[in-house]
C-alpha positions in Angstrom: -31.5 -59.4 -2.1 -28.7 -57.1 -3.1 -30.2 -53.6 -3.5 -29.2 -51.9 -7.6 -30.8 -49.4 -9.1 -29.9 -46.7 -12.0 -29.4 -42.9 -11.0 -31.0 -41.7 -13.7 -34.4 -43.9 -14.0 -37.4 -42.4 -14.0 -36.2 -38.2 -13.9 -38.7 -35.9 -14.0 -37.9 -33.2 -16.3 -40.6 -30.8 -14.7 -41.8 -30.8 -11.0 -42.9 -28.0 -8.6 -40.5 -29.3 -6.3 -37.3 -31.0 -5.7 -37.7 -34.7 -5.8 -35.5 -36.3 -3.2 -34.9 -40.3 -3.7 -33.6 -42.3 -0.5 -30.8 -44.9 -1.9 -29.2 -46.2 1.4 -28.8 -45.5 5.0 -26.3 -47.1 7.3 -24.7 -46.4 10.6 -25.8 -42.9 10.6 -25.0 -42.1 6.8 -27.9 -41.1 4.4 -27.3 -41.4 0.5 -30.2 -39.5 -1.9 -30.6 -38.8 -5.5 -32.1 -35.0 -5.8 -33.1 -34.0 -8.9 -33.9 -30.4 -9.2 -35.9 -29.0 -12.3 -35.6 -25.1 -12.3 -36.0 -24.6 -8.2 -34.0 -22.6 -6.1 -34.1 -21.8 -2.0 -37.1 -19.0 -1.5 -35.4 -15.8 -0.9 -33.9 -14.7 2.8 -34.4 -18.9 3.4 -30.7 -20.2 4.5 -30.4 -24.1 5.1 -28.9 -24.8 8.8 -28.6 -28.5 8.6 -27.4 -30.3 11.3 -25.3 -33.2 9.7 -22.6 -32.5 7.3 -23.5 -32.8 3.6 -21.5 -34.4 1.0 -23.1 -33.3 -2.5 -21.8 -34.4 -6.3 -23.4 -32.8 -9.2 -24.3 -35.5 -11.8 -25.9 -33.8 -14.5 -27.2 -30.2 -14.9 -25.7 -27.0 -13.4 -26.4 -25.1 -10.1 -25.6 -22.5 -8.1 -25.2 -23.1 -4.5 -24.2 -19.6 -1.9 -22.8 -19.8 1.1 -23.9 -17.1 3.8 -20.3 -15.9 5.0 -18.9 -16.3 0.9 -19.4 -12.9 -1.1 -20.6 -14.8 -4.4 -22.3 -18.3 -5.5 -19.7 -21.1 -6.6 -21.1 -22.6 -9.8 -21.3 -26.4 -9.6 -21.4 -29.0 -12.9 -21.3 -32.2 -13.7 -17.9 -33.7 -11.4 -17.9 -31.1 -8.7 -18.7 -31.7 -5.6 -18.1 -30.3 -2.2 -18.5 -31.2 1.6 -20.9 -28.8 3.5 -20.0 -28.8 7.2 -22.9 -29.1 10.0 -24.6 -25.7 10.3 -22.8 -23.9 7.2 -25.9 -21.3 5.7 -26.4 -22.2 2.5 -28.7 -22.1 0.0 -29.7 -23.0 -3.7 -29.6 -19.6 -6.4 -30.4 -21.6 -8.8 -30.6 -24.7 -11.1 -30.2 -25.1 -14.9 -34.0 -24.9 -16.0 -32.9 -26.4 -19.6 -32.9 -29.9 -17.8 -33.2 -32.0 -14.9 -29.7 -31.2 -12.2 -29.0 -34.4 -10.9 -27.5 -34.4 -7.2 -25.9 -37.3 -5.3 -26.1 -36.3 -1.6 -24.5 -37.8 1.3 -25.7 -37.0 4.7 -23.2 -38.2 7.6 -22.8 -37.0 11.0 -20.4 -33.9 11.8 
């Protein structure tokens, strides 16, 4: 069987949380839909992940801040950027109008 799908089945429009889709994984590469509804990273919480990320936004808007960058970069639909391993980052924010749709790619550093 030959795995398909549709990135934007099923998005929830409201959640309390992120909701975080596995679509592959292969020799040590992760690929996930995120859809975020509103949420941003609790304040003073910094992610310290230990694989580079590769994120593209697909729909929506969002903030993301870097801990050693003086101000958020804005992301929209077509931007995407690679986060190193261990870069402090977190979420400001995400358009609460509508669901942000993330593609993610985790891969080792």
């Amino acid at each position: 069987m030959i795995p398909s799908g549709n990135l934007f089945a099923k998005l929830p429009t409201q959640a309390p949380a992120e909701e975080i889709v596995g679509l592959a994984e292969k020799s040590g590469a992760r690929i996930e839909r995120i859809v975020s509804t509103g949420q941003a990273s609790p304040a003073g919480f910094w992610y310290d992940q230990p694989s580079t990320e590769w994120v593209l936004v697909v729909a929506g808007k969002a903030a993301l801040r870097f801990e050693d960058e003086p101000a958020p970069r804005v992301l929209s639909p077509g931007d995407w950027l690679e986060i190193p391993a261990h870069a402090r980052h977190r979420v400001d924010w995400t358009d609460a109008a509508g669901p942000t749709v993330w593609l993610a790619v985790h891969f080792a550093a």
